[in-house]
N, C-alpha and C positions, 0 to 999 in steps of 0.2 A: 504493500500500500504506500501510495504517496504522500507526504504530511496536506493537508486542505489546510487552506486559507481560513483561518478563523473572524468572527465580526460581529456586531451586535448591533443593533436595529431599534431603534425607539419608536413603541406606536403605542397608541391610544390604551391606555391600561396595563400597557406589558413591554418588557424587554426581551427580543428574540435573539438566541443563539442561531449564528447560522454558520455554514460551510461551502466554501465554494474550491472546485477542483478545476482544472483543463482550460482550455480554450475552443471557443468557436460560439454558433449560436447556446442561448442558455436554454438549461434544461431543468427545469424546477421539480423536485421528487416532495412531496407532502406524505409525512408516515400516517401512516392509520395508527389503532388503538393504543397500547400506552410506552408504545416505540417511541423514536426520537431520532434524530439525525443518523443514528450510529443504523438505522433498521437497513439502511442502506450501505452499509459496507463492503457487502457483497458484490453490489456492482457498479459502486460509484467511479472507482478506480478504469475501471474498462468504458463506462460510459465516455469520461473524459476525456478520451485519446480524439472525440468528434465533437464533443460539448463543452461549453462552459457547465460544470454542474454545481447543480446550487440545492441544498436540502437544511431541514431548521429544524429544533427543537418547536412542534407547536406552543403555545403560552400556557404556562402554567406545568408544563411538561418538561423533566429533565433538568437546560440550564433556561431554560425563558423563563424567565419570572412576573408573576402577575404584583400590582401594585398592591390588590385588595385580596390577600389569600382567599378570600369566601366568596368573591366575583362569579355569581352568574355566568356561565358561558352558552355563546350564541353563533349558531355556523356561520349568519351574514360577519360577525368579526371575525372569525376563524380566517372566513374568505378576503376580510380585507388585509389581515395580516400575510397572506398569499399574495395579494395586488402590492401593498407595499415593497416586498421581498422584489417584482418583479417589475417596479418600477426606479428599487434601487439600482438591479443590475440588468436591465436591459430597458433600459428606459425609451429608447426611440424605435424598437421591435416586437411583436407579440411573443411569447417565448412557446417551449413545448413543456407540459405539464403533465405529471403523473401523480395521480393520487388514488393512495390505498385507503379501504375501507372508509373507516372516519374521516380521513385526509380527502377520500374521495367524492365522499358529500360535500365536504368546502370547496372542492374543487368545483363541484358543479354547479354548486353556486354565483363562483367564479365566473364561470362561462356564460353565466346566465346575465349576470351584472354589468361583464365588462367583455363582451365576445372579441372586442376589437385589442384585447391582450393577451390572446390564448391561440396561439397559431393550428395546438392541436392538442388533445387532452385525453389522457388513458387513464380512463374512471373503472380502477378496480374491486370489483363487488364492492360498491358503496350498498349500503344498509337500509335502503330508503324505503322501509317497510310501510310508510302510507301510502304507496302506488299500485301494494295488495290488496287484494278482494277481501283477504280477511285480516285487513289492518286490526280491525277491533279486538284479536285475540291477542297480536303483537304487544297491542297497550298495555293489555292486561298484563302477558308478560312483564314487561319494565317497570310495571309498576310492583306485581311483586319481588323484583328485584330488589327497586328499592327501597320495601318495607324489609326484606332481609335482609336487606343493608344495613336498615336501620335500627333494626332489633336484634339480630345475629353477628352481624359485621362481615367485612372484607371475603374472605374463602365461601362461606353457606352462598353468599349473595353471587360469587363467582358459580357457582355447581349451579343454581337455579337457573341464573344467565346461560350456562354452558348445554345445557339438558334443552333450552329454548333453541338456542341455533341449529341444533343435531334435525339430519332429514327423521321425515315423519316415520316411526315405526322403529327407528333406530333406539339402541338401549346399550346396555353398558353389556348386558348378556348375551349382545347378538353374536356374531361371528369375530373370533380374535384377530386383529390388525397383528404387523406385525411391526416391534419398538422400532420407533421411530428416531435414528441418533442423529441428532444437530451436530454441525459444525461447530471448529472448536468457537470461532468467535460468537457464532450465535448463543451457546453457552454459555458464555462468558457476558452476553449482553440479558440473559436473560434476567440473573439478579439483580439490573439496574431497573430492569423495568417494572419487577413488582415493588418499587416504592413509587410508581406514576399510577398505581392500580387504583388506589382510591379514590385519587382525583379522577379517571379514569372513568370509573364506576360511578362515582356522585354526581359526578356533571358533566360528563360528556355523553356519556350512554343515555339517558332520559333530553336531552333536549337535540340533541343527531338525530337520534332514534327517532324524532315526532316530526322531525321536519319534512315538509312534502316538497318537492322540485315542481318547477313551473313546465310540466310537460308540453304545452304549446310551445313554450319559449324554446326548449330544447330539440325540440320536432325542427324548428327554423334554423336550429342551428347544428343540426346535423353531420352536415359533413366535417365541424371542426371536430366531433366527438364519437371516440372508439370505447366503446363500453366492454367490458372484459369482466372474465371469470377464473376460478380456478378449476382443469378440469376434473381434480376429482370431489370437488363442493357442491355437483349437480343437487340439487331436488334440497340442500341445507340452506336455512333461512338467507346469509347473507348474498345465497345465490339468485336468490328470485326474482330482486327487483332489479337487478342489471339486466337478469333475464329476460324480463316482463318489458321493462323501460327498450329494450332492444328493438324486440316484436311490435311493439306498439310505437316506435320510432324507424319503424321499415330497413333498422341495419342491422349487420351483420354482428353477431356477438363471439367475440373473438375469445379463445379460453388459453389461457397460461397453465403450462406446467404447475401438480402439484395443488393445494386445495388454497382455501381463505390467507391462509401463508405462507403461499411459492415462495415468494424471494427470499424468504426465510432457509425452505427446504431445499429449493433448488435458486439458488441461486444467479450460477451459470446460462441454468435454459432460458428462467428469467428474462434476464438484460440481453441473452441473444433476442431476443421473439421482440423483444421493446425494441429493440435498436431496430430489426425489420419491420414495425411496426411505425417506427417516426421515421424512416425514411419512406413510405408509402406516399 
């Protein structure tokens, strides 16, 4: 790995960590759930050799620090803190954007608000569980969530969350998988992340989780936006609405290597299939 350019960012409520690698057009990575700049290590490095790459601790995650520790969070600031990052370093070009899960919902908010800064945007299984037919059980979900949150704490309210993502009919008794072994770094990144978990859990997952995307708006803006999956996450909650949002957006749904956290597990195939992907 190359050492990244380190930076910090002043916006509205928060101070963002961010990272930039390489040179050429930028390419802005947004981690999903309670990752951080490091979620991309795997292929930041190889991205760079064609990009300027740029990726952030979102706010209140990892080194971003929020003003007000108990601040409300909201995807449109999520999003603008993504428009800032992109108008620090590429200010006079749209940039290409990727964003995972949670990151992907900010993203596509992004796209929604400012299309004319998003040259092209790989929203992977963003979670936008109100574009379901049966959003109303999603709710229910999260919501006991975070009464388990709030009476149990952190892990019970984690297993409730986890049991909600799992395809329908699946169980802990079905058929044995076989151990899944992380790379060393991802291991190594994995005890950073469960101290972003309860922030994570308290306020990000209930207000991502409710936000509905402006589907017209996205229909128009189609061709900047490649909606992606992971291919073995079929028929599991955070698959659906990238799913759905595809079908009912008349494009093609593109599936990455590995399930809800390719880049995680495969890293490699990963940033290969993206890199074919933004030069499309």
């Amino acid at each position: 790995m190359t050492d990244p350019t380190l930076g910090s960012l002043r916006v509205k409520g928060a101070t963002l960590r961010y990272e930039v690698r390489g040179q050429g057009p930028l390419l802005l990575l947004i981690p999903g759930g309670a990752g951080g700049a490091a979620s991309f290590d795997g292929i930041a490095d190889d991205l760079a050799a064609e990009y300027t790459v740029a990726t952030y601790d979102p706010r209140g995650m990892s080194h971003s620090t929020l003003d007000d520790p108990e601040a409300e969070q909201h995807v449109a600031e999520h999003a603008d803190d993504a428009l800032r990052m992109l108008d620090l370093l590429s200010p006079g070009e749209p940039a290409r954007v990727l964003g995972l899960s949670s990151g992907a919902i900010a993203a596509l908010h992004l796209l929604t608000a400012h299309p004319e800064r998003v040259e092209r945007l790989v929203a992977h299984e963003p979670p936008v569980v109100e574009v379901l037919p049966d959003a109303p059980e999603h709710r229910a979900l999260l919501a006991r969530v975070q009464e388990t949150f709030r009476t149990q704490g952190l892990m019970p309210a984690m297993a409730v969350f986890a049991a909600g993502l799992k395809k329908d009919g699946d169980s802990d008794t079905a058929e044995p998988k076989a151990e899944l072994k992380l790379p060393p770094q991802a291991a190594a990144r994995a005890e950073r992340t469960m101290a972003n978990l309860p922030y994570f859990v308290g306020r990000i997952v209930p207000s991502f989780m409710s936000y509905a995307p402006d589907v017209h708006r996205l229909a128009a803006l189609s061709d900047q936006l490649v909606l992606a999956c992971g291919h073995d996450s079929r028929g599991e909650l955070p698959y659906r609405p990238a799913a759905l949002l595809a079908e009912r957006l008349g494009t093609e749904l593109l599936h990455f290597p590995g399930g809800h956290t390719g880049l995680t597990t495969h890293p490699v195939e990963f940033g290969e299939l993206l890199r074919k992907t933004l030069r499309a």
